[in-house]
C-alpha positions, 0 to 999 in steps of 0.5 A, spaced: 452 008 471 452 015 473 446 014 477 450 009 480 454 014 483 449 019 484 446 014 489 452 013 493 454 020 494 447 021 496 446 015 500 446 016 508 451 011 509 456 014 506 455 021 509 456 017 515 462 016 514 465 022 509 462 026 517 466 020 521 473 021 517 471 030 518 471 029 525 475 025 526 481 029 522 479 036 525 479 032 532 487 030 531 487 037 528 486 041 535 489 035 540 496 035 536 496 043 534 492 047 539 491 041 546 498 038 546 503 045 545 498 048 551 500 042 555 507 043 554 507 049 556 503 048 563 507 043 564 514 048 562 511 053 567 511 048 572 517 046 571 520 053 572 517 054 578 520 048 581 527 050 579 525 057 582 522 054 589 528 049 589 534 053 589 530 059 591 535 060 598 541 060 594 538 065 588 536 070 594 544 069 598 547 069 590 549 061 592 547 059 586 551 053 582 553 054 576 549 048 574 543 050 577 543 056 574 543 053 567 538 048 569 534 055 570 536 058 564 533 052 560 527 051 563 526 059 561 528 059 553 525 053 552 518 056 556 519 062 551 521 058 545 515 055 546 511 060 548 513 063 541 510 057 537 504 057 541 502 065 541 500 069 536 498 075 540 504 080 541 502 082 547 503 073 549 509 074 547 511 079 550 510 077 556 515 071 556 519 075 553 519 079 560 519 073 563 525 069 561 529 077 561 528 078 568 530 071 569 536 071 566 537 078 570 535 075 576 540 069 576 546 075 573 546 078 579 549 072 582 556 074 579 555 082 580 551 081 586 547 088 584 540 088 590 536 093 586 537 089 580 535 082 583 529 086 586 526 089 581 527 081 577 523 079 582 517 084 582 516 083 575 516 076 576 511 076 581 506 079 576 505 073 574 501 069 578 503 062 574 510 062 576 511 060 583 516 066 587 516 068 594 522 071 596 518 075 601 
């Protein structure tokens, strides 16, 4: 009986398919734990853009709805909630931390309508290549 069992655990057949299910697991493993969040956060990185580039007239005249600007502020928290979950380097982090500041900074200026303070938003903003702000 023993040998048996020997021969199958040796046979190339099962190897086969113990290496097929392996492959198979880590595959859905990285898809659903590295690829998936990444492409989440591409696309929330395109989506902040869009809502910056849309109302970007009305942010610069500090004409912004009540309702744009909240659209705004969700497109950034959920960026930087997922960018936490997503990241493990503190330096990643911090740099959507900065980003989802100076966007609450930037669209607080409406109320007080502080020039510098936009200014400043706007030129850390601009470092990073991925958000889409042109108030040039």
């Amino acid at each position: 009986m023993s040998l048996g069992i020997s021969n199958l655990f040796g046979s190339t057949v099962f190897q086969t398919i113990i290496s097929g299910i392996v492959i198979f697991i880590s595959s859905q493993f990285i898809l659903e734990f590295i690829l998936k969040p990444h492409i989440e956060l591409r696309k929330l990185k395109a989506l902040l853009s869009e809502k910056f580039l849309i109302s970007q007239s009305k942010i610069f005249n500090f004409n912004l709805s009540e309702e744009e600007n909240r659209e705004i502020q969700t497109a950034s928290s959920k960026l930087l909630a997922l960018a936490w979950s997503v990241y493990f380097s503190k330096s990643k982090k911090n740099q959507f931390l900065d980003i989802s500041q100076n966007v609450n900074l930037i669209l607080s200026t409406r109320f007080t309508r502080d020039n510098r303070a936009f200014s400043e938003g706007i030129n850390v903003l601009k470092k990073y290549k991925f958000l889409k702000v042109t108030f040039d």
